[in-house]
LOGUVO-305142 format. One line per field, with one value per residue (C-alpha): residue in three letters; residue number from 1; x, y, z. Coordinates in Angstrom, 1 decimal. Layout:
REM residues N
type (ala:...)
seq (NUM:...)
x (X:...)
y (Y:...)
z (Z:...)
This chain:
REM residues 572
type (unk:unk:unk:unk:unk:unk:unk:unk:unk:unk:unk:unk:unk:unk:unk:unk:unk:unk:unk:unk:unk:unk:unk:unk:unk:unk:unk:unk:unk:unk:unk:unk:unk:unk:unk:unk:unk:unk:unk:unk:unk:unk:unk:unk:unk:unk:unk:unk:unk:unk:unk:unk:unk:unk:unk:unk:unk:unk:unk:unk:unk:unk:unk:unk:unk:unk:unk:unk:unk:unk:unk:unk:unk:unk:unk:unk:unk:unk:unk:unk:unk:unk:unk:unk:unk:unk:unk:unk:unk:unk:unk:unk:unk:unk:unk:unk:unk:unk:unk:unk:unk:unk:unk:unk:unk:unk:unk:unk:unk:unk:unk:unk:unk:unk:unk:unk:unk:unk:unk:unk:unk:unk:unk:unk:unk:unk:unk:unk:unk:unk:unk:unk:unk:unk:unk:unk:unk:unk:unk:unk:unk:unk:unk:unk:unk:unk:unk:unk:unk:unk:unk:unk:unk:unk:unk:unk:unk:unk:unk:unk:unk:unk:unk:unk:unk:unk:unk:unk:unk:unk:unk:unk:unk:unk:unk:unk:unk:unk:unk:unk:unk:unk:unk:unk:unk:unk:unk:unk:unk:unk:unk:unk:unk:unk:unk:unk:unk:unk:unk:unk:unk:unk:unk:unk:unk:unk:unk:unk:unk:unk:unk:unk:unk:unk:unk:unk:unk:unk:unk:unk:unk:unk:unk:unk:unk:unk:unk:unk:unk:unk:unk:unk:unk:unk:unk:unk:unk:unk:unk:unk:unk:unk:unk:unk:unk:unk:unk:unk:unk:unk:unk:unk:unk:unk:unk:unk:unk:unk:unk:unk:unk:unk:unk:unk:unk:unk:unk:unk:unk:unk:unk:unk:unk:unk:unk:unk:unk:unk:unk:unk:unk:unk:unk:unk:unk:unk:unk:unk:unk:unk:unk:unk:unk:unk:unk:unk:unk:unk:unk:unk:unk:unk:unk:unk:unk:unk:unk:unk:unk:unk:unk:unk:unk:unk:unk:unk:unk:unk:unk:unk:unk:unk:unk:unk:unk:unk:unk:unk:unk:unk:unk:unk:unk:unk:unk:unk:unk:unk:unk:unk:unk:unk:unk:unk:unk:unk:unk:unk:unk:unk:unk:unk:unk:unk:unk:unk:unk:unk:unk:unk:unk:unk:unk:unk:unk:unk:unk:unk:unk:unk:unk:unk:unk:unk:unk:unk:unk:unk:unk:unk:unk:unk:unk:unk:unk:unk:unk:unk:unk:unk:unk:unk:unk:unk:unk:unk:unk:unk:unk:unk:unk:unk:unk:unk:unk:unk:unk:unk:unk:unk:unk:unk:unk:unk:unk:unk:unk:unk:unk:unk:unk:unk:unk:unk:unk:unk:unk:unk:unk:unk:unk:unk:unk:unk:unk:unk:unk:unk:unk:unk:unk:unk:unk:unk:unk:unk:unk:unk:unk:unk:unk:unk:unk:unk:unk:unk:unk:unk:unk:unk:unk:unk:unk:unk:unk:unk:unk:unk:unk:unk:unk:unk:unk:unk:unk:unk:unk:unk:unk:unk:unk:unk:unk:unk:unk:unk:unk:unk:unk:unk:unk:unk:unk:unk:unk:unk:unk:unk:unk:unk:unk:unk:unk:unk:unk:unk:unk:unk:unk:unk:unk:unk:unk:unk:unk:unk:unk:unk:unk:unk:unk:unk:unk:unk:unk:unk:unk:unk:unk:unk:unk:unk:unk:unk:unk:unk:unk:unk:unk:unk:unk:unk:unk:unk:unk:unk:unk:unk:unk:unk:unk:unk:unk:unk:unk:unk:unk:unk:unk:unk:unk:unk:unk:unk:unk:unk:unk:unk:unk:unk:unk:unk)
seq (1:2:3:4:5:6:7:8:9:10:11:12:13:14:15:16:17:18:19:20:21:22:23:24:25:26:27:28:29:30:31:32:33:34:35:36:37:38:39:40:41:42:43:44:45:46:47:48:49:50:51:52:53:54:55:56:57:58:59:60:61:62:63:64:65:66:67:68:69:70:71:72:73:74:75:76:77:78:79:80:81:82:83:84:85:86:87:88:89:90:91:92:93:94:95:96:97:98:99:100:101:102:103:104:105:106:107:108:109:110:111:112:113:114:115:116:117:118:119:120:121:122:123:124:125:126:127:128:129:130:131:132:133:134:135:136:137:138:139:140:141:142:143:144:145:146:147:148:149:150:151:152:153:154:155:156:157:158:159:160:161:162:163:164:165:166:167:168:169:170:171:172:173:174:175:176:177:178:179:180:181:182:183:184:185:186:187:188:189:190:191:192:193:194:195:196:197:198:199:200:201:202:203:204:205:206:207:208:209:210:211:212:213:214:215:216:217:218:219:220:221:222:223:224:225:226:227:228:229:230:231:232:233:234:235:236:237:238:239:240:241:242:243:244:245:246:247:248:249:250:251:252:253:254:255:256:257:258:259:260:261:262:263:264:265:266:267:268:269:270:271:272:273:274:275:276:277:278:279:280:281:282:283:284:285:286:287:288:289:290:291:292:293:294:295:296:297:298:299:300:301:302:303:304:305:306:307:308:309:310:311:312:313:314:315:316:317:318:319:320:321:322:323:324:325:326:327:328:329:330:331:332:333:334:335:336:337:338:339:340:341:342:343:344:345:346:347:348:349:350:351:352:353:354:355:356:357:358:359:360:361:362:363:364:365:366:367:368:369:370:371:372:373:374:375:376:377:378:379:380:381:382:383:384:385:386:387:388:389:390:391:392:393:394:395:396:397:398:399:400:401:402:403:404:405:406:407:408:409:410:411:412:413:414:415:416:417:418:419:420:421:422:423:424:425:426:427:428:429:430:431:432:433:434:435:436:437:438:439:440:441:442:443:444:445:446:447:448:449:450:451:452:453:454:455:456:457:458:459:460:461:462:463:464:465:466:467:468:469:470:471:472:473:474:475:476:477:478:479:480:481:482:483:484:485:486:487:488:489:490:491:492:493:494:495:496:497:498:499:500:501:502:503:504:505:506:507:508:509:510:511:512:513:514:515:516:517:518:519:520:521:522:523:524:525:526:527:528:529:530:531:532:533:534:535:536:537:538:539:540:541:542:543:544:545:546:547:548:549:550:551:552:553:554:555:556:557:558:559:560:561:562:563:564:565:566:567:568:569:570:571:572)
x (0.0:3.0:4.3:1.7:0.5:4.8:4.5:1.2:3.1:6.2:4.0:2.3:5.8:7.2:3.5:3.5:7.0:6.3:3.9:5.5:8.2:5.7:4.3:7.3:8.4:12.3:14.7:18.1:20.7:23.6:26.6:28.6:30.9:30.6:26.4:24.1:21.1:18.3:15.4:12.8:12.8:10.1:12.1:15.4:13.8:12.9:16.1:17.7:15.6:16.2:19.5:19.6:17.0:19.4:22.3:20.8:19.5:22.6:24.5:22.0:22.4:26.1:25.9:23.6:25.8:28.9:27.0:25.0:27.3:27.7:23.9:22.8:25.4:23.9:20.3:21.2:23.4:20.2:18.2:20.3:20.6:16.7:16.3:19.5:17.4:14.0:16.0:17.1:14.2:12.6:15.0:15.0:11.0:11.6:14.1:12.2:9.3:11.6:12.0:15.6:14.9:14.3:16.1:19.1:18.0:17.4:21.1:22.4:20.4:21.1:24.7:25.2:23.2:24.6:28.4:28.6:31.9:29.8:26.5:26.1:22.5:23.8:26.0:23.0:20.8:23.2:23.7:20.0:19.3:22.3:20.5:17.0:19.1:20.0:24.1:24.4:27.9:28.1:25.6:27.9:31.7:29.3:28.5:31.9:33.3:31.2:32.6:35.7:33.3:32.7:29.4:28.4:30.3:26.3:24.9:27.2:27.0:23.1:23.2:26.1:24.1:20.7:22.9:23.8:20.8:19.6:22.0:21.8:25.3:24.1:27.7:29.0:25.3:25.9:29.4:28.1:25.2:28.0:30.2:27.2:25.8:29.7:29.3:25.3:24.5:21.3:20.2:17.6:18.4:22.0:20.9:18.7:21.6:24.0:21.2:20.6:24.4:24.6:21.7:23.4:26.4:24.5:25.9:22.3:24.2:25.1:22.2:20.2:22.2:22.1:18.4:18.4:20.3:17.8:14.8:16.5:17.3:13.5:14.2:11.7:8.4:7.5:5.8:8.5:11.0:9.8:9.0:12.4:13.4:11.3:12.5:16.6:16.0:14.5:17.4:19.7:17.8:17.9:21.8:22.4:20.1:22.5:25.8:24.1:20.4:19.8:20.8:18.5:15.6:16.2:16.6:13.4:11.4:11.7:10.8:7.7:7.0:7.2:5.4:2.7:1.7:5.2:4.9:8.9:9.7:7.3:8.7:12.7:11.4:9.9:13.0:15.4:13.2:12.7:16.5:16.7:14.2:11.5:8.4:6.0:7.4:7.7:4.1:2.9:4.5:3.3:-0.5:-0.1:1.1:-1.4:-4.8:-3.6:-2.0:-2.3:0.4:1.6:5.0:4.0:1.2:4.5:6.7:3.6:2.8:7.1:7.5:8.6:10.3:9.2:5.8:3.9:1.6:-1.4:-0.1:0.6:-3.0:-3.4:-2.4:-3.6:-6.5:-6.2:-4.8:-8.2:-10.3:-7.8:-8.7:-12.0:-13.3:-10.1:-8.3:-4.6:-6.3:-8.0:-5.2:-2.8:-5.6:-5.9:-2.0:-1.9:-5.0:-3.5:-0.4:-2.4:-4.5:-7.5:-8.6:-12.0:-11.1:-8.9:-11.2:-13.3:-10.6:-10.4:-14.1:-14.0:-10.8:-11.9:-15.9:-14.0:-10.6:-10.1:-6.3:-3.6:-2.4:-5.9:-6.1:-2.7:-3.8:-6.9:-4.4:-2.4:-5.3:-6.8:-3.8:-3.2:-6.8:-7.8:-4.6:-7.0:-4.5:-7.5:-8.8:-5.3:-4.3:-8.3:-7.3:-3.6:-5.3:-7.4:-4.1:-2.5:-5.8:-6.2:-5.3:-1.8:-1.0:0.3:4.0:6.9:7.2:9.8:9.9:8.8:10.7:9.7:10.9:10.6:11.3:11.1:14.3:15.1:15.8:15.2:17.7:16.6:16.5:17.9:15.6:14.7:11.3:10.2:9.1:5.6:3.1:0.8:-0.2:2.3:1.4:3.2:0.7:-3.0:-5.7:-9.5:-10.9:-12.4:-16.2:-16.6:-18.9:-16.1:-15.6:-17.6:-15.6:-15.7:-18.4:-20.4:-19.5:-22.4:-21.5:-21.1:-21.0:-18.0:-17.5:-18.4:-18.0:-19.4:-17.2:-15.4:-17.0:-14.7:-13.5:-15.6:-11.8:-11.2:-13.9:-13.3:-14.3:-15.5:-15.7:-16.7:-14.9:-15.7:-13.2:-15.0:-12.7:-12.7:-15.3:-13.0:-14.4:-12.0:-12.9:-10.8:-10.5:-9.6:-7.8:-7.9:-4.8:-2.3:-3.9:-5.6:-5.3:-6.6:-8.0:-9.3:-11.2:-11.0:-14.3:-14.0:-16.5:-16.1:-14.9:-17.1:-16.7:-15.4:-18.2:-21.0:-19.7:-22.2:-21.4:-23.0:-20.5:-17.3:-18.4:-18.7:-15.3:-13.8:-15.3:-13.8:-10.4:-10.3:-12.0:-9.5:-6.4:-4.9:-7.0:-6.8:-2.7:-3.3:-6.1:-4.8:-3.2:-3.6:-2.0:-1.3:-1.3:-5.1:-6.0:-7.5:-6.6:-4.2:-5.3:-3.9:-3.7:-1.3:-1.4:1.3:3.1:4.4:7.5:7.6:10.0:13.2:13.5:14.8:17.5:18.8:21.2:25.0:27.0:30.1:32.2:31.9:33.9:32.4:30.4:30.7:28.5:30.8:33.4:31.7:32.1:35.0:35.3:37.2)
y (0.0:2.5:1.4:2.5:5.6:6.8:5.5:8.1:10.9:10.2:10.5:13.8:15.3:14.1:15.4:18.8:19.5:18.7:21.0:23.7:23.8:23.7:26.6:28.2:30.4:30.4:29.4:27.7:28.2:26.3:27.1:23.5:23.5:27.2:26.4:28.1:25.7:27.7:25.0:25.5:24.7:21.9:20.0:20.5:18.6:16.0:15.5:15.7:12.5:10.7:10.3:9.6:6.8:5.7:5.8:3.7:1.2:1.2:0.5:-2.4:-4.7:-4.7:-5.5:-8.1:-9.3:-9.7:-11.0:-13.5:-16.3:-16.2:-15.5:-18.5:-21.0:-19.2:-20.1:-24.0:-23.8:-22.9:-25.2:-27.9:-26.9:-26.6:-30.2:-31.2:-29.6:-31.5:-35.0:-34.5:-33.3:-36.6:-38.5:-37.5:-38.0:-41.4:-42.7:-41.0:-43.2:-46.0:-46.2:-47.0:-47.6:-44.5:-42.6:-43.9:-43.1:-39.8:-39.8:-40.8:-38.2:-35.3:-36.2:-36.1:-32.8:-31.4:-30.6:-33.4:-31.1:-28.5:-29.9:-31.3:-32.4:-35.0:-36.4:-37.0:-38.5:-40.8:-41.7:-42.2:-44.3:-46.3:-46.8:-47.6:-50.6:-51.5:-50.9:-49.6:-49.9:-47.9:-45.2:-44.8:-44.1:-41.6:-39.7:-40.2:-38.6:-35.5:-34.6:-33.9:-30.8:-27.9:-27.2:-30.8:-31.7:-31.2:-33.1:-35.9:-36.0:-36.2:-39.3:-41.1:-40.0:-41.7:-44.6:-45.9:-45.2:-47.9:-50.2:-49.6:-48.2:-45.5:-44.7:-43.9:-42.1:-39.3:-39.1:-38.0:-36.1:-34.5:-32.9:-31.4:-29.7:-28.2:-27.2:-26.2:-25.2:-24.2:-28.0:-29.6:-32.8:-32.7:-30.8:-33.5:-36.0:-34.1:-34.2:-37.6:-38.2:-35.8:-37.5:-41.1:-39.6:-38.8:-35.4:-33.6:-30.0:-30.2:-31.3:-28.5:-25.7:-27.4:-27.8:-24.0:-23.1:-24.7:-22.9:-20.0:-20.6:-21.9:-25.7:-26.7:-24.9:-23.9:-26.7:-29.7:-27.4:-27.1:-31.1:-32.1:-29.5:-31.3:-34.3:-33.5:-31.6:-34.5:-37.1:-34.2:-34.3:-38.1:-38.2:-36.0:-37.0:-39.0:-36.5:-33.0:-33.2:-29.0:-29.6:-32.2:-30.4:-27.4:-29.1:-31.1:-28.4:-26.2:-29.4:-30.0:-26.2:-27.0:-30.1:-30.4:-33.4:-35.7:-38.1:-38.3:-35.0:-34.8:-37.6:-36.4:-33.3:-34.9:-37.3:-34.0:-32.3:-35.3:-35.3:-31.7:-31.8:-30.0:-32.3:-29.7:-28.9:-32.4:-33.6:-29.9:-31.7:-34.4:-33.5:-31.7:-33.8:-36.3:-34.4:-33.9:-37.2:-39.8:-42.6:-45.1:-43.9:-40.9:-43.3:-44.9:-41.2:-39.9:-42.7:-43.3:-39.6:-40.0:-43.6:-44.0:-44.0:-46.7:-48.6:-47.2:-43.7:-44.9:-46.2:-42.7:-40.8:-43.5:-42.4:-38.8:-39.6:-41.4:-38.2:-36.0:-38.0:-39.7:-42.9:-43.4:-46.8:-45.7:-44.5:-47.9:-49.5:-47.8:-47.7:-51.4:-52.0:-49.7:-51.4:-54.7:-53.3:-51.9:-55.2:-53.8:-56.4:-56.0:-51.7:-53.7:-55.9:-52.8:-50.8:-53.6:-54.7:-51.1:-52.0:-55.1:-53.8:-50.7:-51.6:-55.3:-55.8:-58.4:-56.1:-56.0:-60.2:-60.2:-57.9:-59.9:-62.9:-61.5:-60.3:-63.6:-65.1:-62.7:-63.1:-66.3:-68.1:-70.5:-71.8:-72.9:-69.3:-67.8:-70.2:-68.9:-65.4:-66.0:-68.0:-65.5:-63.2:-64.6:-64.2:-60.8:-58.0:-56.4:-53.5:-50.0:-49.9:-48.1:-48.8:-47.2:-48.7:-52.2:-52.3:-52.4:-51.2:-51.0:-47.6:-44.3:-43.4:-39.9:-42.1:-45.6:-48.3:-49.6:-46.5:-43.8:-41.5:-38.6:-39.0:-42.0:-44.1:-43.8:-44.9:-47.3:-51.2:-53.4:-55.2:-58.1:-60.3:-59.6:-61.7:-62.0:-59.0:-61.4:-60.9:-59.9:-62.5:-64.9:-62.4:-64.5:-63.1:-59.8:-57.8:-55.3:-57.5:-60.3:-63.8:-66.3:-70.4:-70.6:-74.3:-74.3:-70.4:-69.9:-70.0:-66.6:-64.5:-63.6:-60.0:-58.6:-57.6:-61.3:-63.9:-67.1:-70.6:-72.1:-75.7:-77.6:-80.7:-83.0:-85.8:-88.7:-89.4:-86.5:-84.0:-81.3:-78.7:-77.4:-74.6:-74.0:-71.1:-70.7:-67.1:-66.2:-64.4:-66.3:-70.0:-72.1:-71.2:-73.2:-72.4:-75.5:-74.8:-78.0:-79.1:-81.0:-83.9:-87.4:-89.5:-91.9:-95.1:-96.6:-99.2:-96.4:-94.5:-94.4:-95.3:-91.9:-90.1:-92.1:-91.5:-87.8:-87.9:-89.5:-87.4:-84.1:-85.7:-86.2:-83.0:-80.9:-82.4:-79.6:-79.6:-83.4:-83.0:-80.0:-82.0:-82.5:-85.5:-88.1:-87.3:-91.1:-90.0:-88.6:-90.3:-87.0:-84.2:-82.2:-78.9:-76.3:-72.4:-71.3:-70.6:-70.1:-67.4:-66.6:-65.1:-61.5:-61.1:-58.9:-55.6:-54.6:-52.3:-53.9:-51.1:-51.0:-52.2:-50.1:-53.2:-55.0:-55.0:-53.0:-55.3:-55.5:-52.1:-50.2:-51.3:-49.8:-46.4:-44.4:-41.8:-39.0)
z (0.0:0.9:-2.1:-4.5:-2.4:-3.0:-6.5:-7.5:-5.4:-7.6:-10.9:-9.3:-8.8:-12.3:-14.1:-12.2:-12.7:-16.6:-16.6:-14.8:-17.8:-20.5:-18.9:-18.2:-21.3:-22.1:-24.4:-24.7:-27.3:-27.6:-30.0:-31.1:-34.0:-35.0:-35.5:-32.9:-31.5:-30.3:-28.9:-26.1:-22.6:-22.6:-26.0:-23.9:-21.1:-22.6:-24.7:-21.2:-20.1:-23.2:-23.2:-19.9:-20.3:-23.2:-21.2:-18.3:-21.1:-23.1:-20.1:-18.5:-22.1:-21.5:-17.9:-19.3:-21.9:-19.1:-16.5:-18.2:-17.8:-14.7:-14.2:-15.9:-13.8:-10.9:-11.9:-12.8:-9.5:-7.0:-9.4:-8.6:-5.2:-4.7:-6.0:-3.2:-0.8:-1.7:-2.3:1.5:3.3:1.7:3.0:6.3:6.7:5.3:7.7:10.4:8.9:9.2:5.4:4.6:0.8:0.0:3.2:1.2:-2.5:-2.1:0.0:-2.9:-4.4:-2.9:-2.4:-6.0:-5.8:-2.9:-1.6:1.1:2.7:3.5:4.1:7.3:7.2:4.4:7.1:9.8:7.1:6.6:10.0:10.5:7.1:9.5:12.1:10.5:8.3:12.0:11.0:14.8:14.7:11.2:12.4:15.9:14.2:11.9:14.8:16.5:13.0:13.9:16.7:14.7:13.8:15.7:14.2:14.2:17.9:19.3:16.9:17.4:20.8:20.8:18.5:21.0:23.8:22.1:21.1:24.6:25.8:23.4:24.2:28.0:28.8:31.1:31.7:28.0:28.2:31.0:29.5:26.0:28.3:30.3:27.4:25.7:28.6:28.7:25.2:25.6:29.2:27.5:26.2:27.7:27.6:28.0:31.6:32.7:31.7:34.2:36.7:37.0:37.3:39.8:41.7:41.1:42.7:45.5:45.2:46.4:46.9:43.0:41.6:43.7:42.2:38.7:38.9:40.0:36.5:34.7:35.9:35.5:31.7:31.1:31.0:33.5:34.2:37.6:39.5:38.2:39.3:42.8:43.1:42.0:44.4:47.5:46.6:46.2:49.7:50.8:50.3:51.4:54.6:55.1:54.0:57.1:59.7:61.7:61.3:61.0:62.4:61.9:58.6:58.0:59.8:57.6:54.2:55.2:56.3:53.2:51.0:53.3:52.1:48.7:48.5:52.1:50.6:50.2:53.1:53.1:53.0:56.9:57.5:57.5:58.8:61.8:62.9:62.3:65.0:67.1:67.1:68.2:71.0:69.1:69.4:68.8:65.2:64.5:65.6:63.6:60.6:60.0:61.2:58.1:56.3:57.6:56.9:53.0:52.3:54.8:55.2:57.0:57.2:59.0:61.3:62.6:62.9:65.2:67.2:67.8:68.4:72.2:72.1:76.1:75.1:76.6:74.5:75.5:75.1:71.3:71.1:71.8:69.3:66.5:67.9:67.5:63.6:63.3:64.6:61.7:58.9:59.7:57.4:56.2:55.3:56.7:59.8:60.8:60.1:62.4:65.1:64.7:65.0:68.0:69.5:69.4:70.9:74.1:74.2:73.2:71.1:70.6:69.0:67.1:65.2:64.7:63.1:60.9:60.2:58.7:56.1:55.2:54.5:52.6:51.0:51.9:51.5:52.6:55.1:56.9:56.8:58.0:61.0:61.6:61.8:64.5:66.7:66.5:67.7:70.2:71.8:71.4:70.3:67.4:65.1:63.1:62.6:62.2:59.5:57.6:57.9:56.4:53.3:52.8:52.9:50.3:47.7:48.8:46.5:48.1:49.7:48.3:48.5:47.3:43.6:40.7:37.5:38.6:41.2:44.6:47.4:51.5:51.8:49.9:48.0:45.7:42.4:40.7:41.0:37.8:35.7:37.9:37.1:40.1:42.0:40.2:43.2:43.4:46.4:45.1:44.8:42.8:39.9:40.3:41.7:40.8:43.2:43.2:45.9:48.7:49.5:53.0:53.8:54.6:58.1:60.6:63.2:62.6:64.2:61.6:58.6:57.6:58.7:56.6:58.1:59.9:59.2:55.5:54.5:51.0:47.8:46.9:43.9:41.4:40.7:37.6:35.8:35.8:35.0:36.5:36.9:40.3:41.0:44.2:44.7:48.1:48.6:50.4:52.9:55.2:53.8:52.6:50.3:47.7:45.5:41.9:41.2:37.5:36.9:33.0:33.4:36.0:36.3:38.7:42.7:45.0:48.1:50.4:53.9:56.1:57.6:60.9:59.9:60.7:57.0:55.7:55.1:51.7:52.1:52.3:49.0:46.6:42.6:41.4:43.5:42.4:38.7:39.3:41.2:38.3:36.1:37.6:38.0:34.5:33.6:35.5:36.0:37.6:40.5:40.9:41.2:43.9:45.5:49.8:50.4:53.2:56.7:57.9:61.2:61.3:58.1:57.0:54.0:54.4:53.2:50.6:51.6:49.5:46.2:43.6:42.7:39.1:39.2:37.8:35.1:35.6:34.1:30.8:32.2:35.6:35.5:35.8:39.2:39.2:40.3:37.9:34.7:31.8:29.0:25.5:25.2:27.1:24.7:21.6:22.8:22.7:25.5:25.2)
């Protein structure tokens, strides 16, 4: 728009100043040669901007002529260099497709197209059509040769970096992580490398400060920042608990601020000031901590507070956590734990009628085992509440990466990765949630027969098969319980009955005993066998286990001696 506005005041100018020497009467004479040239203003004008016009003219068709050469190798030259530049950014969308045919034609395209000495995306493309034939070892010494070159040093560390990643050699990996984040403070990934070295290092002061650069320079938003921050603080406090408790407290205490939710974070905070003599900030913490998240690490940091506490004084405060987060599963269980403790048995199986009718767990059976052999000292009973233990879906625990753990730690042993343990129920082992009409002996929950209770209904998330099987010679009910996902597990209840003859079995019920053994041969090799001391079953509370399969990256121990990966690698 300014354009054509400047354009039409341009043509005004020229028009009015055209006019302006029409109008204006004068003449000019020239004298050339001896001859005098008399012609008007206006015709002297425009002679003036003719021969200007044919000077410019003249003089642009021989800059033409001179320049044409090298105009026209110009033209074919950003021809051919457009065309380069197509062939490549073909090929590097086809090996990022994973389509080394033509990642590598149109290499050999644009190679031919393109100077391969001073292009340096030719050089990655080959390096990734390398890696998509699976030629590892040819796609590595490609990105070792670019470290040669300064302007392709980053680039060449990235694909090393990415390299032993993929082959597991986390120590080659925050090498290559390490000198980029020298070269490029401002690289993401190369700063989260030297992070989690720093962290594996245990070397929590460090990886503060580092973490601290990064939020500076925009690498982390806000909120990430300030968990990794509770959680490095944390592990800072735990490291010095023992040797340097008002360190601890301090570190501890400004992660509790950042995160009033992280049940370790109260957790160190509490002991530093339990160390110190400061109760009240302790207990403060982790009631805290308690109403927003509560956890069983922190039900065991408040009831222990004062070690002299008497058992009834513990009872106590499980108690008051129960009256701070009412209706809650953590809440009956520590009351229930601290109930048995103080002998009040009967509290105790109320704490735990209210688990098992809201968040039945193996934790709650196991419990139920222990106050039933406290009070009443039943083996029978204990031995029901164990079986029905091992069926029940597990307890939350500490869990990074697959692995789990007994206690909270800042990274994974498998991955090493910061803050990746997380509080939940491992995966490992999946069982059928138990109906809670199996709790005879559990006030507020319906009863069920104690001496025959009723056959467990399946979880709705896995359908199974249930088959009753009694074995004529002692009356033992057996249920099957066909799992689609981990196999049979069998669960048998003993039934103290008298064994019947062999004289008094009828024919119809050998048939149909026959029958089942041969329709499920599984439960017929798990079926109890004979005790020749009583003559009766034995029975079977256990059920097996699969064995959960290792991880794909057990990690690295530094003792050993370096693999065949670590070999591949050269370190500088």
């Amino acid at each position: 728009m300014l354009r054509v506005l400047f354009f039409v005041i341009a043509v005004a100018v020229l028009g009015f100043g055209f006019a302006w020497v029409a109008d204006t009467p004068g003449m000019i004479v020239m004298t050339i040669a001896g001859r005098e040239i008399t012609v008007s203003l206006m015709v002297a004008a425009v002679a003036l901007v003719t021969i200007v016009v044919a000077i410019m003219l003249t003089w642009w068709i021989v800059r033409v002529l001179i320049t044409s050469p090298h105009r026209v190798q110009r033209f074919f030259r950003a021809r051919r260099r457009d065309r380069g530049y197509q062939s490549l950014s073909t090929g590097i969308i086809a090996a990022g497709a994973g389509d080394s045919v033509t990642a590598r034609l149109m290499l050999k395209q644009a190679g031919g197209l393109l100077n391969s000495t001073t292009e340096p995306l030719l050089q990655l493309l080959d390096a990734q059509a390398s890696m998509v034939e699976g030629h590892n070892d040819d796609a590595r010494q490609k990105f070792e040769a670019m470290l040669e070159d300064p302007e392709l040093r980053i680039l060449g560390l990235r694909g090393l970096y990415m390299e032993a990643k993929r082959l597991g050699d986390r120590a080659a990996a925050k090498h290559y992580a390490e000198k980029a984040a020298e070269l490029a403070p401002h690289l993401g990934w190369a700063g989260n490398a030297a992070l989690e070295l720093k962290t594996a290092a245990s070397d929590w002061d460090g990886a503060i400060r580092l973490l601290e650069s990064q939020k500076k320079a925009k690498q982390i938003d806000r909120d990430a920042a300030k968990r990794k921050r509770a959680v490095l603080l944390t592990a800072l406090a735990l490291e010095n608990l023992e040797k340097d408790p008002a360190k601890a407290k301090s570190a501890a205490l400004e992660a509790h601020r950042l995160a009033p939710d992280f049940a370790p974070a109260a957790v160190a905070a509490a002991q530093a000031a339990f160390r110190l003599n400061d109760q009240r900030k302790g207990v403060h913490v982790l009631e805290a901590t308690w109403r927003k998240a509560p956890h069983p690490e922190i039900a065991l940091a408040y009831v222990n507070a004062r070690p002299g506490d008497s058992a009834s004084d513990r009872y106590k405060k499980a108690r008051r956590l129960a009256q701070l987060k009412p209706n809650n599963t953590e809440s009956s269980m520590i009351a229930a734990q601290m109930a048995l403790e103080a002998g009040e048995y009967s509290d105790a199986r109320k704490a735990v009628a209210t688990v098992l009718r809201n968040d039945p767990r193996e934790g709650a059976f196991m419990l139920m085992a222990d106050i039933e052999d406290a009070e009443t000292g039943d083996q029978g009973k204990v031995r029901e509440w164990l079986a029905r233990a091992v069926r029940a879906p597990r307890d939350p625990a500490w869990t990074a990466d697959g692995y789990v753990s007994g206690s909270w730690a800042p990274i994974s042993p498998i991955s090493g990765r910061l803050d990746a343990f997380e509080w939940k129920v491992p995966v490992e082992r999946l069982g059928p949630v138990l109906e809670n009409d199996l709790d005879p002996m559990v006030p507020g929950i319906p009863a069920g027969s104690p001496a025959a209770p009723p056959e467990t209904k399946p979880a709705k998330s896995a359908p199974e098969s249930v088959e009753a099987e009694v074995t004529e010679d002692t009356g033992t009910i057996e249920e099957a319980t066909e799992d689609a996902a981990f196999g049979p597990v069998i669960d048998a209840v003993a039934v103290d009955e008298p064994a019947k003859p062999a004289a008094e079995e009828k024919p119809a019920e050998k048939a149909a005993e026959t029958e089942t053994a041969k329709a499920a041969p599984e439960q017929a090799a798990s079926a109890p066998a004979e005790n020749p001391d009583t003559g009766k079953a034995k029975t079977v509370a256990e059920p097996e286990i699969e064995q959960r399969p290792l991880p794909d990256d057990p990690g690295i121990d530094a003792d050993s001696e370096p693999d065949e990966s670590s070999r591949r690698f050269r370190l500088f």
